[in-house]
C-alpha positions as CSV (number, residue, x, y, z in Angstrom):
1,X,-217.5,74.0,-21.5
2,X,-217.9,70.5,-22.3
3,X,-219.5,69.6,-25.6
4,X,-221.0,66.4,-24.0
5,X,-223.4,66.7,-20.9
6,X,-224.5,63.4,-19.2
7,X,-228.2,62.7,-18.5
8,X,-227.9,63.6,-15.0
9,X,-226.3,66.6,-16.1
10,X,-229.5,67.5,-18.1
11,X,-232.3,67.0,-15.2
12,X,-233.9,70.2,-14.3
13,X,-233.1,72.1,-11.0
14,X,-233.8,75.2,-9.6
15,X,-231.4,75.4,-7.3
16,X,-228.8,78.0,-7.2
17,X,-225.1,77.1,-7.5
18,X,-223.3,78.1,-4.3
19,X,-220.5,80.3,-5.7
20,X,-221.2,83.7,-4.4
21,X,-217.7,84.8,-3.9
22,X,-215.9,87.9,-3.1
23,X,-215.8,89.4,-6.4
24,X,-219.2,88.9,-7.2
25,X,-220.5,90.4,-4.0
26,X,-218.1,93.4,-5.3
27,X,-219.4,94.1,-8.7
28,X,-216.8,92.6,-10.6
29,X,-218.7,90.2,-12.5
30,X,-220.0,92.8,-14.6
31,X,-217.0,94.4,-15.1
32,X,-215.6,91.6,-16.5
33,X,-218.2,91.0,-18.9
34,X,-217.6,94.9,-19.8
35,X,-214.5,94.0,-21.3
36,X,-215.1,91.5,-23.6
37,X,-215.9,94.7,-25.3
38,X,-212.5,96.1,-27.6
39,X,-212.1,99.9,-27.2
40,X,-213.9,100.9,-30.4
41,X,-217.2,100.5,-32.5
42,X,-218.1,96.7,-33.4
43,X,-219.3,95.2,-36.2
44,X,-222.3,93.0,-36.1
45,X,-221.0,90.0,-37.1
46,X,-218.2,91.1,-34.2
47,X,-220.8,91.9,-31.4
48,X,-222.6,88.7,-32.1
49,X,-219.9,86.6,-31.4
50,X,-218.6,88.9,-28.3
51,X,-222.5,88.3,-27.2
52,X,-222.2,85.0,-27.2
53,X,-218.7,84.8,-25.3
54,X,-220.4,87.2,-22.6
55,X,-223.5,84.7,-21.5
56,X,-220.6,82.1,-21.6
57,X,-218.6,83.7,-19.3
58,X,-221.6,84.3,-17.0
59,X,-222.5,80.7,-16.5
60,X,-218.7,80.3,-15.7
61,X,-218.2,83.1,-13.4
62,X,-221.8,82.0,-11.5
63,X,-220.5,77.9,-11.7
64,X,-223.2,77.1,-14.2
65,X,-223.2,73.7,-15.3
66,X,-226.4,72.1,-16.0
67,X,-230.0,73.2,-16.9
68,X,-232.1,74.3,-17.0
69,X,-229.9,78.1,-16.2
70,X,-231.1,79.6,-13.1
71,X,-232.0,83.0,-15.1
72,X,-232.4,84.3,-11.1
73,X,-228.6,84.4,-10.9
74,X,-228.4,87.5,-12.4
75,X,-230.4,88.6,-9.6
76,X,-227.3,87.8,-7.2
77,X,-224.8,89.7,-8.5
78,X,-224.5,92.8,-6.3
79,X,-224.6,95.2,-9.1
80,X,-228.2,94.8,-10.3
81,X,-231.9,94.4,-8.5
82,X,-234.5,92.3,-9.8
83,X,-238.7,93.5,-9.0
84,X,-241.9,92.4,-10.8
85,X,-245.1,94.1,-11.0
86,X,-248.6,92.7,-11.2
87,X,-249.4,95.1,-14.4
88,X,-246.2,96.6,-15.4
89,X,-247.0,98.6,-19.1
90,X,-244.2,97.2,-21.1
91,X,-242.8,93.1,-20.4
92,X,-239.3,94.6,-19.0
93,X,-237.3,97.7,-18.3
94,X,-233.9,98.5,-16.8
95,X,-232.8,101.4,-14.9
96,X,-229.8,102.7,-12.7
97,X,-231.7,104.7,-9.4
98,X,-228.7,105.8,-7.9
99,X,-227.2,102.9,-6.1
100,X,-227.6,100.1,-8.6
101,X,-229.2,98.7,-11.8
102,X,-232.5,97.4,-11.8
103,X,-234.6,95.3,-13.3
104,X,-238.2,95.0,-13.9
105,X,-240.7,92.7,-15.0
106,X,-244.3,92.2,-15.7
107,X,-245.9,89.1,-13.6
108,X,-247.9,88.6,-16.5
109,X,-245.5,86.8,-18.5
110,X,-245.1,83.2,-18.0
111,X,-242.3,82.1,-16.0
112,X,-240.3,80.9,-19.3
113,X,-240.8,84.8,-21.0
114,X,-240.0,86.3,-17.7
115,X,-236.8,84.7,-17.8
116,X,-236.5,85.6,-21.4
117,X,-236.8,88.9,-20.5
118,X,-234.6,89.2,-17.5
119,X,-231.7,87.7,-19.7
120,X,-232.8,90.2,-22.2
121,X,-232.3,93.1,-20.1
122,X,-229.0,92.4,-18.4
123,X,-227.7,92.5,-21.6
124,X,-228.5,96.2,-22.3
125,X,-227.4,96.7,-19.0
126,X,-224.3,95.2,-19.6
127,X,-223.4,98.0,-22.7
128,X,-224.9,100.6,-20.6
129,X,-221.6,101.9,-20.8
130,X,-221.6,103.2,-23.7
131,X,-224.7,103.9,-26.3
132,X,-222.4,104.2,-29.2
133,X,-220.6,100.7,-29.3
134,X,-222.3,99.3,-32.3
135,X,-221.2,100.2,-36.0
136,X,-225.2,99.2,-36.3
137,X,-227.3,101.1,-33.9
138,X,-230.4,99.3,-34.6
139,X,-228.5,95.9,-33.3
140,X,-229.0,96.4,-30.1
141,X,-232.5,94.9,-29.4
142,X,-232.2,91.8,-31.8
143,X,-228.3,91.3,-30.0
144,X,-229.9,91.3,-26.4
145,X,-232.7,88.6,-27.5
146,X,-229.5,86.9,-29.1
147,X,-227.8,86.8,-25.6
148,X,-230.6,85.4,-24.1
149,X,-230.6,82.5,-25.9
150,X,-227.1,81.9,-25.5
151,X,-227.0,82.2,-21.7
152,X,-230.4,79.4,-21.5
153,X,-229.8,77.7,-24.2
154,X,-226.0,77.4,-24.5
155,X,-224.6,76.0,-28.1
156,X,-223.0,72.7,-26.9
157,X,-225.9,72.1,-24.3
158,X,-229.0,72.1,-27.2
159,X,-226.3,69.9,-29.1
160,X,-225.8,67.7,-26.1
161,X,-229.7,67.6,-25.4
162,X,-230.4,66.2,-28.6
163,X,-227.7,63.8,-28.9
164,X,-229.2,62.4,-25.4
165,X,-232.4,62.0,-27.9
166,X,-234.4,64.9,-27.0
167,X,-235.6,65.3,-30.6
168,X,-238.9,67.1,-30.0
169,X,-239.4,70.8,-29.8
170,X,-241.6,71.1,-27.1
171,X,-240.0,68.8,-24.7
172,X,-236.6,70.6,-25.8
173,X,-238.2,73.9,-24.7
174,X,-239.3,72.2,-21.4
175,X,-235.9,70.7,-20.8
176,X,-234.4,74.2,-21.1
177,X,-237.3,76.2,-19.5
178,X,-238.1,78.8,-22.3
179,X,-240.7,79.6,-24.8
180,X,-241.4,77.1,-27.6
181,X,-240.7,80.0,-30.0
182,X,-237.6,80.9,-28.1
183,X,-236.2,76.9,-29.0
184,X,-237.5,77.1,-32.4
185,X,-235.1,80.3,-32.9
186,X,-232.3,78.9,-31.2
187,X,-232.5,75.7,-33.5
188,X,-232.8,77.4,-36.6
189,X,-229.5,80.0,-35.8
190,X,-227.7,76.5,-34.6
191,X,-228.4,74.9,-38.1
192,X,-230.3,72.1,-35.9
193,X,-234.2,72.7,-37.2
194,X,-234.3,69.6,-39.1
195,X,-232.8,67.3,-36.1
196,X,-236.0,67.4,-34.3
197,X,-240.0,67.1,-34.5
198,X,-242.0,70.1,-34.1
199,X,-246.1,69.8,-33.0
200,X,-248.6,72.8,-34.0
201,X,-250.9,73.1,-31.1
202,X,-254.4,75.3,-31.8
203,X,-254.9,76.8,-28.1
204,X,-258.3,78.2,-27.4
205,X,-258.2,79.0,-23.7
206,X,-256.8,82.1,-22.3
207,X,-253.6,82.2,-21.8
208,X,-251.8,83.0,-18.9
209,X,-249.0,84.7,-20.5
210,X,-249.2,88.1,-21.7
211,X,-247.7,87.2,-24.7
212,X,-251.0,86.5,-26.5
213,X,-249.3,83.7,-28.3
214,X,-247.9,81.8,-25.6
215,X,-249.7,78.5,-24.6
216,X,-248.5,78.1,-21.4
């Protein structure tokens, strides 16, 4: 990928890109990320960077290149289903039923968490393979939050963003369409927390989120 992004580059869509091609409709888009994977145990440090190379690939194999990332794309590959639920218990799942990998999310999460989430899950779906990759077995949840931010908020894209002067958190977080949280993590791992303005907000209504401390 590009390290610079032009300003048109950066405007929001929602739109799709049209590259649904015969390999994706096959299932080989998760195959492929399978084998980023070496034939043995990983080290942290190891999985972290093989995590990273995996949401990369993604946004190449789906013809990514802009934001904020359509986090629904994961929902066209052929391989997995995507369902919400008005009160689902827990904020995601995944499951295999037979046919194909699903995933589901709670509608109570705010658009930005529910893509969170869904990025969140494909990656446990994606070392479904096998349960006994990691050297660490407690990496697994903290690695899948770890790919998420990678595939919406992609290393040279935050870089670009605030090189194009987007220097405050909150209107990074919009630019990108995630949590405020979710930004403040991804700057701090990026070594870029002191290139940019952060506002504490005290939010008395109810939020809409189920995440009790989500503003949005």
């Amino acid at each position: 990928m590009a390290e610079q992004i032009s300003k048109q580059s950066l405007a929001p869509t929602r739109h799709l890109p049209r590259r649904i091609d015969d390999w994706i409709e096959a299932g080989t888009a998760l195959r492929r990320l399978r084998r980023l994977f070496p034939l043995r145990r990983v080290t942290t440090v190891e999985a972290i960077g093989i995590a990273e190379r995996q949401a990369y690939l993604l946004l190449a194999i789906c013809g990514v290149d802009r934001i904020p990332v359509p986090a629904e794309l994961i929902g066209e590959l052929s391989a997995v289903r995507v369902v919400s639920y008005a009160r689902a218990p827990i904020a995601g799942a995944n499951l295999w039923d037979g046919a194909g990998w699903v995933i589901v999310l709670d509608e109570r999460q705010c658009v930005q968490h529910r893509r969170s989430t869904l990025a969140h899950e494909f990656k446990h779906i994606i070392d479904a393979v096998d349960r006994d990759r990691y050297e660490d077995v407690d990496v697994a949840e903290p690695l899948a939050d770890y790919f998420a931010r990678c595939l919406l908020m992609p290393r040279p894209w935050v870089k670009a963003a605030l090189a194009d002067g987007v220097r405050d958190v909150r209107d990074l977080a919009a630019v990108f369409d995630v949590p405020v949280s979710m930004m403040e993590q991804r700057l701090g791992e990026l070594g870029l927390e002191h290139d940019v303005r952060t506002r504490r907000f005290n939010v008395r209504r109810r939020p809409r989120c189920r995440h009790r401390v989500c503003p949005r």
